[in-house]
C-alpha positions as CSV (number, residue, x, y, z in Angstrom):
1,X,86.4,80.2,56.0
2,X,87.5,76.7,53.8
3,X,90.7,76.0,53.8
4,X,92.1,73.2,51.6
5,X,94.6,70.4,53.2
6,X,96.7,67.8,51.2
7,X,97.8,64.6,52.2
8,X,96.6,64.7,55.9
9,X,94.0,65.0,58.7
10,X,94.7,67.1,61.6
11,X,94.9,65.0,64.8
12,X,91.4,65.0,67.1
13,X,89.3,66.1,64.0
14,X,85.7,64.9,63.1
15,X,85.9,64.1,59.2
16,X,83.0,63.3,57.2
17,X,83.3,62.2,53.6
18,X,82.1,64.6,51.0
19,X,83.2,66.0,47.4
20,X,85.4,68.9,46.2
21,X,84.1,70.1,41.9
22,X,87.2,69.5,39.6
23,X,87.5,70.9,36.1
24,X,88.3,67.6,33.5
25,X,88.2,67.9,29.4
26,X,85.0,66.2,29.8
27,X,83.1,68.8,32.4
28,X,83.0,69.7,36.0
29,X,82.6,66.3,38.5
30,X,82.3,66.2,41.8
31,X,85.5,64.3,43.2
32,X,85.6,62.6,46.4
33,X,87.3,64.4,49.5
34,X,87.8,64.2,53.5
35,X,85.6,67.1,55.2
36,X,86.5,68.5,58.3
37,X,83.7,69.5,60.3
38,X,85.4,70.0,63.5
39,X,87.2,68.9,66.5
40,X,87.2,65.8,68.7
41,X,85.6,66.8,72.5
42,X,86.6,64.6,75.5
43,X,82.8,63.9,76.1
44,X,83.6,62.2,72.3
45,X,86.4,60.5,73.6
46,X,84.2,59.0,76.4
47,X,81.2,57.9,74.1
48,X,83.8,56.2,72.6
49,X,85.8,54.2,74.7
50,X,82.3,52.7,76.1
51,X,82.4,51.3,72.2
52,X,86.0,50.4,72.0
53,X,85.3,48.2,75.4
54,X,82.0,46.7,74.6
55,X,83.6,45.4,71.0
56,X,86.6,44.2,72.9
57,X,84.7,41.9,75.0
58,X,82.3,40.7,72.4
59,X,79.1,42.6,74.2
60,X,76.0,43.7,71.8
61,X,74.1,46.8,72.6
């Protein structure tokens, strides 16, 4: 089930940008919005840390 969230993203979660319909006097727009699709896993966590160090030391993949 959605459930709406101002202001901040939980800690750990995977966020992919999408958009939320808002009612203006001029129609219905889709308006930018942060979607939550989930939460981080520590295989994530390792994935990334491989990246963190190869950008640290300057290394292309």
């Amino acid at each position: 089930e959605p459930k709406e969230m101002k202001g901040h993203v939980p800690p750990r979660s995977v966020v992919i940008p999408g958009t939320v319909p808002k009612q203006f006097p001029a129609g219905e727009y889709g308006v930018p919005c942060a979607l939550v699709i989930g939460q981080r896993k520590e295989s994530t966590d390792r994935k990334t840390s491989l990246n963190d160090a190869l950008r640290e030391h300057n290394v292309a993949v």
